[in-house]
PQR file with spaces between the fields and no chain letter, atoms N, CA, C, O and H, PARSE charges and radii, in Angstrom:
ATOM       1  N    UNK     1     -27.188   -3.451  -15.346 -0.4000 1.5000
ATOM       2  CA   UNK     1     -26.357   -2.280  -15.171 -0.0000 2.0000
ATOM       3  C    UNK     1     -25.613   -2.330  -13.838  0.5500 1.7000
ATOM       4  O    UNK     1     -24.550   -1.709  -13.828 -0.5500 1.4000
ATOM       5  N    UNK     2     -25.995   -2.996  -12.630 -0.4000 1.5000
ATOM       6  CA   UNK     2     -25.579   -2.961  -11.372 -0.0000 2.0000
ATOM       7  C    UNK     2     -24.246   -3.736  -11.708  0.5500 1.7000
ATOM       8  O    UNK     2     -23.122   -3.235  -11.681 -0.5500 1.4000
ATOM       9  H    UNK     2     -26.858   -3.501  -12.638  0.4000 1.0000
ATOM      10  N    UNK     3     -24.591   -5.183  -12.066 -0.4000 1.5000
ATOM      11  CA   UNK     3     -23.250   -6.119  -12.211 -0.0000 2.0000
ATOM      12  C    UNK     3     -22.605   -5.098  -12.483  0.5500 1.7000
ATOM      13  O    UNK     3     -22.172   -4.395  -11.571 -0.5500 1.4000
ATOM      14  H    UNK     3     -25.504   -5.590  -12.088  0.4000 1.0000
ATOM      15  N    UNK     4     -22.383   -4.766  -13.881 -0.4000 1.5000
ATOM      16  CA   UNK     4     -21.429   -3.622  -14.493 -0.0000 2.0000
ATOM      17  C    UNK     4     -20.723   -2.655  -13.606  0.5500 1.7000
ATOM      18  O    UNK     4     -19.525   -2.716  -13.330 -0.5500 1.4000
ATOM      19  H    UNK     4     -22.735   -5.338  -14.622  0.4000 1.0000
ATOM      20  N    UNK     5     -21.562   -1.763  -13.186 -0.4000 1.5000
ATOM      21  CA   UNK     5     -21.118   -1.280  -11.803 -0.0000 2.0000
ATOM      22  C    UNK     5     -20.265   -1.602  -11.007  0.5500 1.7000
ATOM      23  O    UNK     5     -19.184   -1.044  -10.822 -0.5500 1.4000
ATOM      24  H    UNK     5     -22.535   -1.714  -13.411  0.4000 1.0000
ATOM      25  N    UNK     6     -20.935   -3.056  -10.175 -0.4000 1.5000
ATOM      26  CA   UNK     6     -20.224   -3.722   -9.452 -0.0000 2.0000
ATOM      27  C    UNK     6     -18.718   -4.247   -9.809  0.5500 1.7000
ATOM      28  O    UNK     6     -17.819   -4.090   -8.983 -0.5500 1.4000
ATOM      29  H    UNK     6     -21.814   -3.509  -10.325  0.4000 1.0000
ATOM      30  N    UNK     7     -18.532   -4.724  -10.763 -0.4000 1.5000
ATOM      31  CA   UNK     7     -17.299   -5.098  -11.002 -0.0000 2.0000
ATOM      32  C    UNK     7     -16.250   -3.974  -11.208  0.5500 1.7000
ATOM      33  O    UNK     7     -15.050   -3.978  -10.936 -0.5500 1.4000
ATOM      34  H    UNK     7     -19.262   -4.851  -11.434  0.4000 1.0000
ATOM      35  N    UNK     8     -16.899   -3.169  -11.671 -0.4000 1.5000
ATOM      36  CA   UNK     8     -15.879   -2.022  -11.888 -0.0000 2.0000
ATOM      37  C    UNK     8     -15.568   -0.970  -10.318  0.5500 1.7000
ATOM      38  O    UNK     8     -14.677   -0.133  -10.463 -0.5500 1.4000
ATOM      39  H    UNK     8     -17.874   -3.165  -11.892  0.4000 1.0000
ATOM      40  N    UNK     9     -15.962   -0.996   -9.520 -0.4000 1.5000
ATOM      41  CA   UNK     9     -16.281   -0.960   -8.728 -0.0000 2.0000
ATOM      42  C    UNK     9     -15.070   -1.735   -7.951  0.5500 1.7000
ATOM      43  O    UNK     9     -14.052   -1.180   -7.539 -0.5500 1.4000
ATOM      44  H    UNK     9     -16.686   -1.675   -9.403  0.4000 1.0000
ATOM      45  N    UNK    10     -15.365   -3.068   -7.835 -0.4000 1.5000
ATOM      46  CA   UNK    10     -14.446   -4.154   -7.231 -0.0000 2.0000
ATOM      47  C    UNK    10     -12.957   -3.625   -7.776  0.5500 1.7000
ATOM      48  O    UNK    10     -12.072   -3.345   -6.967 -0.5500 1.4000
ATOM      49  H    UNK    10     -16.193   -3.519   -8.170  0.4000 1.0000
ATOM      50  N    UNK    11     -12.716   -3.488   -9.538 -0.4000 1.5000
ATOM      51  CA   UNK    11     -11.510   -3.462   -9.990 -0.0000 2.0000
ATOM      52  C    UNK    11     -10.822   -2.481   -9.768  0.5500 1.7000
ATOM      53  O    UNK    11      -9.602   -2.643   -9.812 -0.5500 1.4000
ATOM      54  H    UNK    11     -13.435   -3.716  -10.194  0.4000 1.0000
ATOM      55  N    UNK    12     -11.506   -0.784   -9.374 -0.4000 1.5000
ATOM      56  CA   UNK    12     -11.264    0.225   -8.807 -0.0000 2.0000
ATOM      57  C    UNK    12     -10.357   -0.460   -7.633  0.5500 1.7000
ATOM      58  O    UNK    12      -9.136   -0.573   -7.736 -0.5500 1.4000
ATOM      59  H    UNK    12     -12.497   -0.652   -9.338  0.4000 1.0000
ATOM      60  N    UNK    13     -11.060   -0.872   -6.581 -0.4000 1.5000
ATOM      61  CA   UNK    13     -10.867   -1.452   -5.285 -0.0000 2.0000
ATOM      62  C    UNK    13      -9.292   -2.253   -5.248  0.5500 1.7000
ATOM      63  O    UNK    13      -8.334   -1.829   -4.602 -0.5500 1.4000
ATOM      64  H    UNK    13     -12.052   -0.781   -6.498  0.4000 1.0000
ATOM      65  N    UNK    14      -9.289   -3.580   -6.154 -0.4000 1.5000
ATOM      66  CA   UNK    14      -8.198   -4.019   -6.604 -0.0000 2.0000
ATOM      67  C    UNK    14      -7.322   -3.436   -6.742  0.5500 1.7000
ATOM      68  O    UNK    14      -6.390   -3.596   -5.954 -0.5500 1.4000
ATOM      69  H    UNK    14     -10.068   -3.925   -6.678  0.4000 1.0000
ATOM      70  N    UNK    15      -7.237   -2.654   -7.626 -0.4000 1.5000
ATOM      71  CA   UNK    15      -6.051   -1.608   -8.059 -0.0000 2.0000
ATOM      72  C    UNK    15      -5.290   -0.958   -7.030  0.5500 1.7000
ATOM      73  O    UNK    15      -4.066   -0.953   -6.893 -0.5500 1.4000
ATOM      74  H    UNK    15      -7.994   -2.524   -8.266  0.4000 1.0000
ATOM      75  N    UNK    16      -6.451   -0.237   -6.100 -0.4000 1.5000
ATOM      76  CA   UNK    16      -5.851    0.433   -5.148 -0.0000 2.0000
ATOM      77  C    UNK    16      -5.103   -0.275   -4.177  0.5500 1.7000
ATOM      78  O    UNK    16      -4.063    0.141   -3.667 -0.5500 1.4000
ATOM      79  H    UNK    16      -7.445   -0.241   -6.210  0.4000 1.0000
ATOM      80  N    UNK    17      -5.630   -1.302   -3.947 -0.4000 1.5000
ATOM      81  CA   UNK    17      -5.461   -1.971   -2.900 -0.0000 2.0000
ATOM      82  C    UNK    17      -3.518   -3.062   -2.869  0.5500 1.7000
ATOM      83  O    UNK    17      -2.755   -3.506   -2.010 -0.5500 1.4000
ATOM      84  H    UNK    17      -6.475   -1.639   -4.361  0.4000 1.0000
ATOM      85  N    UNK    18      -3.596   -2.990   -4.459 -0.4000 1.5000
ATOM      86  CA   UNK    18      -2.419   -3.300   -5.358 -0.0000 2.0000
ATOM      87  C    UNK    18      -1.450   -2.675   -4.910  0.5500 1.7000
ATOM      88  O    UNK    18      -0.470   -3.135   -4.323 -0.5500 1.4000
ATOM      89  H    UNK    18      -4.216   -2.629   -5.157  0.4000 1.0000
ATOM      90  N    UNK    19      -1.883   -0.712   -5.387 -0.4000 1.5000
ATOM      91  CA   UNK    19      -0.784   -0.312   -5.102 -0.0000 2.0000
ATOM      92  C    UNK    19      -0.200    0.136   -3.633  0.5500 1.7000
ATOM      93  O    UNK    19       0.944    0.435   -3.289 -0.5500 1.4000
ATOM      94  H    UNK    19      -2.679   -0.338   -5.864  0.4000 1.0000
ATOM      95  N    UNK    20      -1.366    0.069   -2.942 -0.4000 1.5000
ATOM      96  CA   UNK    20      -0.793   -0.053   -1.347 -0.0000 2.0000
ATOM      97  C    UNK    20       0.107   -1.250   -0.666  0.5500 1.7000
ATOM      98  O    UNK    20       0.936   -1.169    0.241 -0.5500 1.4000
ATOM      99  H    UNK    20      -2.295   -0.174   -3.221  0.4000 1.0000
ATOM     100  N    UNK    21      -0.406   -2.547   -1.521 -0.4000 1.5000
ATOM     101  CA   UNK    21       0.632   -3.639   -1.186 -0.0000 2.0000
ATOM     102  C    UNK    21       1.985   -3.471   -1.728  0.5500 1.7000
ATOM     103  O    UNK    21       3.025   -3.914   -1.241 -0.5500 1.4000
ATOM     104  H    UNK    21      -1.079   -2.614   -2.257  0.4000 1.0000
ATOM     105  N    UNK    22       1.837   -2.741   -2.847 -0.4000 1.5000
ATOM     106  CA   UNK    22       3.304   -2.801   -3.592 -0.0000 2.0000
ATOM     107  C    UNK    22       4.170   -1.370   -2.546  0.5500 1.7000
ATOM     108  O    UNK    22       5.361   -1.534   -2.284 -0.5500 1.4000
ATOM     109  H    UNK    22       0.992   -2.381   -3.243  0.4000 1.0000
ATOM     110  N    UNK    23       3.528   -0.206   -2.093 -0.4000 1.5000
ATOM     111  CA   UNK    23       4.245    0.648   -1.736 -0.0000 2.0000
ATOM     112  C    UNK    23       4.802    0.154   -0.394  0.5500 1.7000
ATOM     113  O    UNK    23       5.942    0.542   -0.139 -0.5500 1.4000
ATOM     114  H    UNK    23       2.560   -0.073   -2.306  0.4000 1.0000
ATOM     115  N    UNK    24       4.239   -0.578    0.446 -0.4000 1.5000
ATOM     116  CA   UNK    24       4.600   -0.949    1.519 -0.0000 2.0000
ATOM     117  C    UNK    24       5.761   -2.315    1.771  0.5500 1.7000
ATOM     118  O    UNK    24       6.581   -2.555    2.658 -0.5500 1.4000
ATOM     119  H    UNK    24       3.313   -0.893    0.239  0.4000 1.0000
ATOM     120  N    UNK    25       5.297   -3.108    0.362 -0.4000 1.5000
ATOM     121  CA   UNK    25       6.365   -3.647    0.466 -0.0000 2.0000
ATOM     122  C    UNK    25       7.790   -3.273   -0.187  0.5500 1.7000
ATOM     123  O    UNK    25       8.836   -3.813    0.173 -0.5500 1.4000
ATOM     124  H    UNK    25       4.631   -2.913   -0.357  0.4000 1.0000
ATOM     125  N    UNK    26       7.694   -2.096   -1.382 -0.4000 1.5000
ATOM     126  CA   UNK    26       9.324   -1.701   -1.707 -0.0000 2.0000
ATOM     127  C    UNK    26       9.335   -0.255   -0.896  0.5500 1.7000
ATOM     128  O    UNK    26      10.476    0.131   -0.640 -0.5500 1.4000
ATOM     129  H    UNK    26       6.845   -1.657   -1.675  0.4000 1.0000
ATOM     130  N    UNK    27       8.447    0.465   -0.524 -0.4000 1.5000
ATOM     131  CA   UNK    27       8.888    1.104    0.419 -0.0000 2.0000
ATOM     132  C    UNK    27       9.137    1.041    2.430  0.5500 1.7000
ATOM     133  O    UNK    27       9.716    1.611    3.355 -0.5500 1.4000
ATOM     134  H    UNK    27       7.520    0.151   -0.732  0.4000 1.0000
ATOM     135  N    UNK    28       8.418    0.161    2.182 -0.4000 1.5000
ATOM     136  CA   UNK    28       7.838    0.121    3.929 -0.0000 2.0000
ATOM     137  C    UNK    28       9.067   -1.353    4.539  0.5500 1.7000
ATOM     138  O    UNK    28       9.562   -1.333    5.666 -0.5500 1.4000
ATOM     139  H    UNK    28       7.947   -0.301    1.431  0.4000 1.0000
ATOM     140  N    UNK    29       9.282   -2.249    3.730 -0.4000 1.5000
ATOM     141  CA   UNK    29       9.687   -3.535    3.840 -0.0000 2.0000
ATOM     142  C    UNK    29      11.424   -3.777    3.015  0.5500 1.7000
ATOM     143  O    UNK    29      12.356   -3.929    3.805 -0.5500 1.4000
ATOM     144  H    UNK    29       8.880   -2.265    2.814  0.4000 1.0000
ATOM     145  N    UNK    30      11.544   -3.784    2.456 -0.4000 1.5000
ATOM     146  CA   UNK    30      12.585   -3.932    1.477 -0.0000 2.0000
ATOM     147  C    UNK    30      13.916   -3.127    1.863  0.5500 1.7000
ATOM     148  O    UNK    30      14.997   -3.681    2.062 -0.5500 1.4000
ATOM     149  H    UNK    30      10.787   -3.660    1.814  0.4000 1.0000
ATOM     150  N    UNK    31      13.646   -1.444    1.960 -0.4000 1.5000
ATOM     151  CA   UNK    31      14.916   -0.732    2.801 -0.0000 2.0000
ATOM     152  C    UNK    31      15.460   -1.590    4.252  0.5500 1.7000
ATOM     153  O    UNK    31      16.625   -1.972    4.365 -0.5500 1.4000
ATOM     154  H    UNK    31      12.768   -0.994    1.798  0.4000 1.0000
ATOM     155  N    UNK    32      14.800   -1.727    4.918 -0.4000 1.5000
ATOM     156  CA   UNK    32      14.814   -2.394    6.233 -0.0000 2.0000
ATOM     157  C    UNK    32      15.282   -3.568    6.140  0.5500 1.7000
ATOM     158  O    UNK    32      15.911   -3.881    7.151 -0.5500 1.4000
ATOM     159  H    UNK    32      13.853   -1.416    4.826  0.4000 1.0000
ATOM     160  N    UNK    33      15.234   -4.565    5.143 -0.4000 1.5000
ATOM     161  CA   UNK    33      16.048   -6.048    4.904 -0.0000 2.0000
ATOM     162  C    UNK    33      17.086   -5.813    4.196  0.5500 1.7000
ATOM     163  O    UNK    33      18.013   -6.611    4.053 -0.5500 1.4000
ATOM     164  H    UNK    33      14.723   -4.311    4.321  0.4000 1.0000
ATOM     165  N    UNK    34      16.986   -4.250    3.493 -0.4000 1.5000
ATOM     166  CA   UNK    34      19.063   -4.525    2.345 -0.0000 2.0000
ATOM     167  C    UNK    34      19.469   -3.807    3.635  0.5500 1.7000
ATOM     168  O    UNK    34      20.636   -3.974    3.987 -0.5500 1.4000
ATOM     169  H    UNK    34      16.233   -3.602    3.609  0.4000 1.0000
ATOM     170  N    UNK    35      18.620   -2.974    4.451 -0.4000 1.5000
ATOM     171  CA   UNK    35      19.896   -2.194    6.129 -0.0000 2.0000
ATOM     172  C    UNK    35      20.341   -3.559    6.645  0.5500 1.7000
ATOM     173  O    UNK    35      21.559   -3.738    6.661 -0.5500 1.4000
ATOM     174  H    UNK    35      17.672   -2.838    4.165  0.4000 1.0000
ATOM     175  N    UNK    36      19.564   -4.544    7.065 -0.4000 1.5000
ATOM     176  CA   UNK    36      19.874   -5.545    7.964 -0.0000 2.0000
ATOM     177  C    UNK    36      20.637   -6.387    7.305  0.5500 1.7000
ATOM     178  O    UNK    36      21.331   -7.107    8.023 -0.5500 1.4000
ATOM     179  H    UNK    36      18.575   -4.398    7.051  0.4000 1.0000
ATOM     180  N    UNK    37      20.755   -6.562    5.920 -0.4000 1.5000
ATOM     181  CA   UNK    37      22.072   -7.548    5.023 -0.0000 2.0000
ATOM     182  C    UNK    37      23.564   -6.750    4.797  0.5500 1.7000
ATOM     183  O    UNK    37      24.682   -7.230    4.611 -0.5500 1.4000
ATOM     184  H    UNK    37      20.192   -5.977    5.336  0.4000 1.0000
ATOM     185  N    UNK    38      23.080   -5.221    4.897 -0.4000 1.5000
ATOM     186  CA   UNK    38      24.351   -4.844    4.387 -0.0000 2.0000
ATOM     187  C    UNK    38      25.267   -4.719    5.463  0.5500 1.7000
ATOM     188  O    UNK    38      24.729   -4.619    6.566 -0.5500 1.4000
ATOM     189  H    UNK    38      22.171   -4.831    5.048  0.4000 1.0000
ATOM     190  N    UNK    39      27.114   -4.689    5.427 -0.4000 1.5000
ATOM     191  CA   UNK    39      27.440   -4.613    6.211 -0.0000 2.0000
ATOM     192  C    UNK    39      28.534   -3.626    6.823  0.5500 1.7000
ATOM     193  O    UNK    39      29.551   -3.639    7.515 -0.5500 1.4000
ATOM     194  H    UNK    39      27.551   -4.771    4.531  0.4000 1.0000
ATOM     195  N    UNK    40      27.506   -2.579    5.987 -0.4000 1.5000
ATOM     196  CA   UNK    40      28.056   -1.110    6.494 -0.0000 2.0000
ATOM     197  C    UNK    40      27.150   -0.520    7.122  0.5500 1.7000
ATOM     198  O    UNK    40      26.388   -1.308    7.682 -0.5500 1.4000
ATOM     199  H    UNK    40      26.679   -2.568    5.425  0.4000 1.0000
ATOM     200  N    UNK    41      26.900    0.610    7.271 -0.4000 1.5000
ATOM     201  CA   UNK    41      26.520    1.407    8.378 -0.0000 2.0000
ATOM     202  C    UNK    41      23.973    0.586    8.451  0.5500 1.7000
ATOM     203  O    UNK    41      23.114    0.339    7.605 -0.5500 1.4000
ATOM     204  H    UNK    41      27.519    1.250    6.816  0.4000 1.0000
ATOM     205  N    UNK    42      24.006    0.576    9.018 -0.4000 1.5000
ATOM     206  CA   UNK    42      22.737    0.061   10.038 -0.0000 2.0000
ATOM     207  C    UNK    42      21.414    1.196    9.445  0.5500 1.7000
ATOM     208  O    UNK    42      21.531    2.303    8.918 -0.5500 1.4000
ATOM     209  H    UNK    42      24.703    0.777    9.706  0.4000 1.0000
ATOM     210  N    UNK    43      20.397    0.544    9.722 -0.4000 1.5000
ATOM     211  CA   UNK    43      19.361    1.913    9.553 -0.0000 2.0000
ATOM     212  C    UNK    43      19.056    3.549    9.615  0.5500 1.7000
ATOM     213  O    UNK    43      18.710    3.928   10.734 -0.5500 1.4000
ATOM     214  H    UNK    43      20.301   -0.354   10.150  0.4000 1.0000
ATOM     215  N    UNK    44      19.097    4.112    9.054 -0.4000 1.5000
ATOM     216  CA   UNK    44      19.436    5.547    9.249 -0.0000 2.0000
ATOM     217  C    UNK    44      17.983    6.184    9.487  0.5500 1.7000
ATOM     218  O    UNK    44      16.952    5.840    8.910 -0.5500 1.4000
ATOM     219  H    UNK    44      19.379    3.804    8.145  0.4000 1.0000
ATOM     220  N    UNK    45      18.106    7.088   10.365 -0.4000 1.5000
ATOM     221  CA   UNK    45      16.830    7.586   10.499 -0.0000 2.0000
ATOM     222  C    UNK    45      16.225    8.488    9.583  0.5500 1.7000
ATOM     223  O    UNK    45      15.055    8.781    9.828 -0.5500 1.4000
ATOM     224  H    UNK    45      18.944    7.367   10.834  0.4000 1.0000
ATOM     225  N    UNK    46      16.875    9.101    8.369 -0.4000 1.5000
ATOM     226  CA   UNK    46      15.749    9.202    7.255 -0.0000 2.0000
ATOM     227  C    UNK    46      15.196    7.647    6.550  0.5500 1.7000
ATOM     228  O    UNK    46      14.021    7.407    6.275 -0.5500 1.4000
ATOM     229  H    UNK    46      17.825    8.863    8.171  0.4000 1.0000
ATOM     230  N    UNK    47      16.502    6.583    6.324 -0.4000 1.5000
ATOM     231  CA   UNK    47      15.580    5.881    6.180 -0.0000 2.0000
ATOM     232  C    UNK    47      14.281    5.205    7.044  0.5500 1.7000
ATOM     233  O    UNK    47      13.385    4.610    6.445 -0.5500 1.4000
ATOM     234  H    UNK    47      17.457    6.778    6.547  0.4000 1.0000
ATOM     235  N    UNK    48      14.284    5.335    8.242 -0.4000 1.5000
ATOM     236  CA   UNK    48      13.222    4.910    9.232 -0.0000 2.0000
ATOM     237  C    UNK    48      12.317    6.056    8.908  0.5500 1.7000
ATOM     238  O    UNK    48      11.144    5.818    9.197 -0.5500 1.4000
ATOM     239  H    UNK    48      15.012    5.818    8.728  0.4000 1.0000
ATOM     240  N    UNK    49      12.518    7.120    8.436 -0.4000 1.5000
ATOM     241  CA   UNK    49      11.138    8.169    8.439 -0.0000 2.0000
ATOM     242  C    UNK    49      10.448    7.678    7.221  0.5500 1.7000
ATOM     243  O    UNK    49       9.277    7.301    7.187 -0.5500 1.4000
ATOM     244  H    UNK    49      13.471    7.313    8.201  0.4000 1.0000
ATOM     245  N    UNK    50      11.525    7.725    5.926 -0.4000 1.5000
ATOM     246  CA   UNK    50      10.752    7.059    4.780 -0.0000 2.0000
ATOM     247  C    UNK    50      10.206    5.977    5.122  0.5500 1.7000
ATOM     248  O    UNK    50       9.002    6.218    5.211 -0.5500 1.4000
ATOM     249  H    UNK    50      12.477    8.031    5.953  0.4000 1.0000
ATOM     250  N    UNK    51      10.434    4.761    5.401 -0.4000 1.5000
ATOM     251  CA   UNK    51       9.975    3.292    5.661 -0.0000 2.0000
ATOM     252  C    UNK    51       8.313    3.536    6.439  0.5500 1.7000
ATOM     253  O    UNK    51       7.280    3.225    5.845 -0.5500 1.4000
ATOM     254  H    UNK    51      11.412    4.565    5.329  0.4000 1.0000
ATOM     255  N    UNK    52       8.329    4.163    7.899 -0.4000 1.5000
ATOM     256  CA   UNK    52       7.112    4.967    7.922 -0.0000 2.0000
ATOM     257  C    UNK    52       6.612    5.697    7.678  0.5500 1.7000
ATOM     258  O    UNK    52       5.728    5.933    8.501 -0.5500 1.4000
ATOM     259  H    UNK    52       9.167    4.415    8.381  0.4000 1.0000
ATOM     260  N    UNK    53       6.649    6.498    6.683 -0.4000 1.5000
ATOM     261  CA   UNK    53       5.858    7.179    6.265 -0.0000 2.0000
ATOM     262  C    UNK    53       5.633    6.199    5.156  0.5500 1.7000
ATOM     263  O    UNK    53       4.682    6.726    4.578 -0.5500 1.4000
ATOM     264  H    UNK    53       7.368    6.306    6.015  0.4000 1.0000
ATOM     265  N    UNK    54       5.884    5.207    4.558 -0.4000 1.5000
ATOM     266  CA   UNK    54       5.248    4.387    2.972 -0.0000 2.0000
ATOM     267  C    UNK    54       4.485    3.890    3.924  0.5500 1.7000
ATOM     268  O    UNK    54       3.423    4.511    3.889 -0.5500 1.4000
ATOM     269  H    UNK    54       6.656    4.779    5.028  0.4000 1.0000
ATOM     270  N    UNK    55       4.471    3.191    4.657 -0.4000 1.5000
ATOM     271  CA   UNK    55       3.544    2.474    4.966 -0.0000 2.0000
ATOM     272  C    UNK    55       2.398    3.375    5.852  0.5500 1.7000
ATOM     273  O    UNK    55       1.585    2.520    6.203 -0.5500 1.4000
ATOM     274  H    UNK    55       5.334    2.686    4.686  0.4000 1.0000
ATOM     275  N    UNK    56       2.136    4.139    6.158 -0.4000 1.5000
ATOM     276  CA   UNK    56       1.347    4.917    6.532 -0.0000 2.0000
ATOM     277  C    UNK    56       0.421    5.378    5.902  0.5500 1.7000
ATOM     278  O    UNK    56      -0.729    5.558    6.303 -0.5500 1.4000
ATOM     279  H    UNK    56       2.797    4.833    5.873  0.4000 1.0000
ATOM     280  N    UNK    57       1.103    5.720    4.312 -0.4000 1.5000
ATOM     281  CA   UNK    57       0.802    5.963    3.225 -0.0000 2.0000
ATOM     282  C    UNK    57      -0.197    4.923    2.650  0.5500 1.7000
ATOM     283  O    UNK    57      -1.378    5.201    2.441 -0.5500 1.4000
ATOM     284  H    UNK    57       2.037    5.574    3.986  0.4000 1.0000
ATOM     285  N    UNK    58       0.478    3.436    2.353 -0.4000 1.5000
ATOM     286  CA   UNK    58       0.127    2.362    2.237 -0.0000 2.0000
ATOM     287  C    UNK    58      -1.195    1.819    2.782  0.5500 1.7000
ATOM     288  O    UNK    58      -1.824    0.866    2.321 -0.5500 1.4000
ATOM     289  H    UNK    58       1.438    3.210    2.523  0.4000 1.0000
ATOM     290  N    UNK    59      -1.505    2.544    3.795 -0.4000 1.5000
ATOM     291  CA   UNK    59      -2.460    2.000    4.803 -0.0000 2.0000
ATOM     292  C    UNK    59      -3.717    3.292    4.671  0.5500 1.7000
ATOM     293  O    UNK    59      -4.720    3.024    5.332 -0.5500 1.4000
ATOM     294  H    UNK    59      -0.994    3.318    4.170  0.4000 1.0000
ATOM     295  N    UNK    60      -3.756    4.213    4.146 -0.4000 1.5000
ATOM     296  CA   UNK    60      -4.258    5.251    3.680 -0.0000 2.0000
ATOM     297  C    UNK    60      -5.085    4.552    2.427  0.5500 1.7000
ATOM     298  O    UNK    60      -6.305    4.450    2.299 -0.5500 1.4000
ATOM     299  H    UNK    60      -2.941    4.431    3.608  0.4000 1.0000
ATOM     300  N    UNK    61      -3.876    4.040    1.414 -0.4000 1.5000
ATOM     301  CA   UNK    61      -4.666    3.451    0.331 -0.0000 2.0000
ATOM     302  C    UNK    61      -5.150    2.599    0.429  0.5500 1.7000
ATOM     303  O    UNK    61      -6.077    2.639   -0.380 -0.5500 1.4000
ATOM     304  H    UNK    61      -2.885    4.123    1.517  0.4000 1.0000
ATOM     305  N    UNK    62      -5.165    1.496    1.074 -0.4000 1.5000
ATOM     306  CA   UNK    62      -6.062    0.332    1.665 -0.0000 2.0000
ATOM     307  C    UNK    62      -7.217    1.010    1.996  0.5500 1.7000
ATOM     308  O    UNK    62      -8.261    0.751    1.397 -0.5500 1.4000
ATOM     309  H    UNK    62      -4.412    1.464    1.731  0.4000 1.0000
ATOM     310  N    UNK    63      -7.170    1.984    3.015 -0.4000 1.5000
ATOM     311  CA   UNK    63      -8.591    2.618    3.813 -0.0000 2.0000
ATOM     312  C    UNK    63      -9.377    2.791    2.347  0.5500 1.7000
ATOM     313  O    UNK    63     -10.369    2.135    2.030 -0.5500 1.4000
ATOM     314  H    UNK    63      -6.322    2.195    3.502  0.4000 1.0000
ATOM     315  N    UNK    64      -8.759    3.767    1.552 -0.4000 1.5000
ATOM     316  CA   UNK    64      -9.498    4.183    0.261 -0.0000 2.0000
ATOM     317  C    UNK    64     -10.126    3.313   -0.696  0.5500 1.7000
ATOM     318  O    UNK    64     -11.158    3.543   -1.328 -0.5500 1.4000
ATOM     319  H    UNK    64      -7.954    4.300    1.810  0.4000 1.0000
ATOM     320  N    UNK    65      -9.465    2.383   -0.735 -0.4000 1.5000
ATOM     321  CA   UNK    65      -9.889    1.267   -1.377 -0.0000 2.0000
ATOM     322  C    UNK    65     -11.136    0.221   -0.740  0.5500 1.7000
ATOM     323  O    UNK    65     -11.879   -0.451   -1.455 -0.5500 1.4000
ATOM     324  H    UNK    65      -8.627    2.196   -0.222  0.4000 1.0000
ATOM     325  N    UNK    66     -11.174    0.255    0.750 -0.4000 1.5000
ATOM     326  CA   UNK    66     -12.108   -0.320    1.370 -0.0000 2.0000
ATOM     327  C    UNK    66     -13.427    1.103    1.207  0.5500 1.7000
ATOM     328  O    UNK    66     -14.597    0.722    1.174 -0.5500 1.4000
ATOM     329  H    UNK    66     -10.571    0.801    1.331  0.4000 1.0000
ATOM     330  N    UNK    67     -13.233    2.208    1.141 -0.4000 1.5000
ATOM     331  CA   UNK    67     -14.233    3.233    0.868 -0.0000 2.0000
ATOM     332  C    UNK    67     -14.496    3.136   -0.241  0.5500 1.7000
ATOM     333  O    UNK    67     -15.627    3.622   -0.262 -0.5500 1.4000
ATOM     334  H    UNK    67     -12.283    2.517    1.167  0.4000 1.0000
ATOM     335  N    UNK    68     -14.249    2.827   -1.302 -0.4000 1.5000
ATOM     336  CA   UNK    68     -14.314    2.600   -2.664 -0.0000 2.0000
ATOM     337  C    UNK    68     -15.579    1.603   -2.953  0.5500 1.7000
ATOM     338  O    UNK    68     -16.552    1.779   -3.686 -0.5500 1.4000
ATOM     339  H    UNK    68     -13.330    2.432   -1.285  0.4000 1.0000
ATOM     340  N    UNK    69     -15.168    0.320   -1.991 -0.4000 1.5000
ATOM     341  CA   UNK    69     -16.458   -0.934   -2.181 -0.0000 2.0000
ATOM     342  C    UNK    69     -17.272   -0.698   -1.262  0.5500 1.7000
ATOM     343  O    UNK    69     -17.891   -1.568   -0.649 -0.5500 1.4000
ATOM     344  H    UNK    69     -14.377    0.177   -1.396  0.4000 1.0000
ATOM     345  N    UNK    70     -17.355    0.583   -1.064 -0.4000 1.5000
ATOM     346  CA   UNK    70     -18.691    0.756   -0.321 -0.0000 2.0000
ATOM     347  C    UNK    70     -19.812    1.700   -1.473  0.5500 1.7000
ATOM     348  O    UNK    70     -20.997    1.944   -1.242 -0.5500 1.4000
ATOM     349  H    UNK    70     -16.853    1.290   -1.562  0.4000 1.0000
ATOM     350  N    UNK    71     -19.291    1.972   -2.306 -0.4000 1.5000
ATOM     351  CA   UNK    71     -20.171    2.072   -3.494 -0.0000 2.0000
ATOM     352  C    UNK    71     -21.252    0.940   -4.578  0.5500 1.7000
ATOM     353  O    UNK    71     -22.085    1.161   -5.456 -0.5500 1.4000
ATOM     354  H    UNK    71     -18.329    1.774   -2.494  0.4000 1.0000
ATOM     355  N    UNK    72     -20.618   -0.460   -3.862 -0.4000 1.5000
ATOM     356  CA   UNK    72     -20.966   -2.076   -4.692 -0.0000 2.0000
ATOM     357  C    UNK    72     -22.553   -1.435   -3.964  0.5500 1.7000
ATOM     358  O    UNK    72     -22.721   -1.017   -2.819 -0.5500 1.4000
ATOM     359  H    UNK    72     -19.940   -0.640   -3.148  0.4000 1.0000
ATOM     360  N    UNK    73     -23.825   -1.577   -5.378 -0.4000 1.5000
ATOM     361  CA   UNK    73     -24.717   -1.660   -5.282 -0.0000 2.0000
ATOM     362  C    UNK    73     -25.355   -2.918   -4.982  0.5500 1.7000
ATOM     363  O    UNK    73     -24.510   -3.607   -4.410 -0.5500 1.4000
ATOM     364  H    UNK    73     -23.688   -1.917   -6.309  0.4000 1.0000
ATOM     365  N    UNK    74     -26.344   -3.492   -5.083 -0.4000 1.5000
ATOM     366  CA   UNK    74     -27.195   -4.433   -4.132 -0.0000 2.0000
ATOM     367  C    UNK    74     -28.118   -5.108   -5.351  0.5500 1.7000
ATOM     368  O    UNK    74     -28.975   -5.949   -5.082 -0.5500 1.4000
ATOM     369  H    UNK    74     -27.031   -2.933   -5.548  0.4000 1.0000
């Protein structure tokens, strides 16, 4: 029953941890490289508030996800 647990457990973990990589990189990463290619107007500071705040966000769900595998039984 533990394995069982455990893995599900882990895949919880995964998931989250998924979607914190994905928010940080199309939110946190991606605005910031089409500002720096395009060649009209430069970073705007809502986009700099959005960009930090995803990744802030991003880093929230990581934490959660590392709290998550602290449920893996023994």
């Amino acid at each position: 029953m533990s394995l069982v647990h455990n893995e599900r457990v882990k895949l919880t973990a995964t998931y989250l941890n998924g979607m914190g990589i994905s928010l940080y990189a199309v939110g946190g990463i991606a605005p910031v490289i089409a500002a720096l290619n395009s060649p009209g107007p430069k970073l705007l500071t809502g986009t700099a508030i959005a960009c930090t705040v995803c990744i802030m966000v991003s880093n929230a769900i990581h934490l959660a996800a590392r709290y998550v595998l602290k449920g893996l039984k023994p």
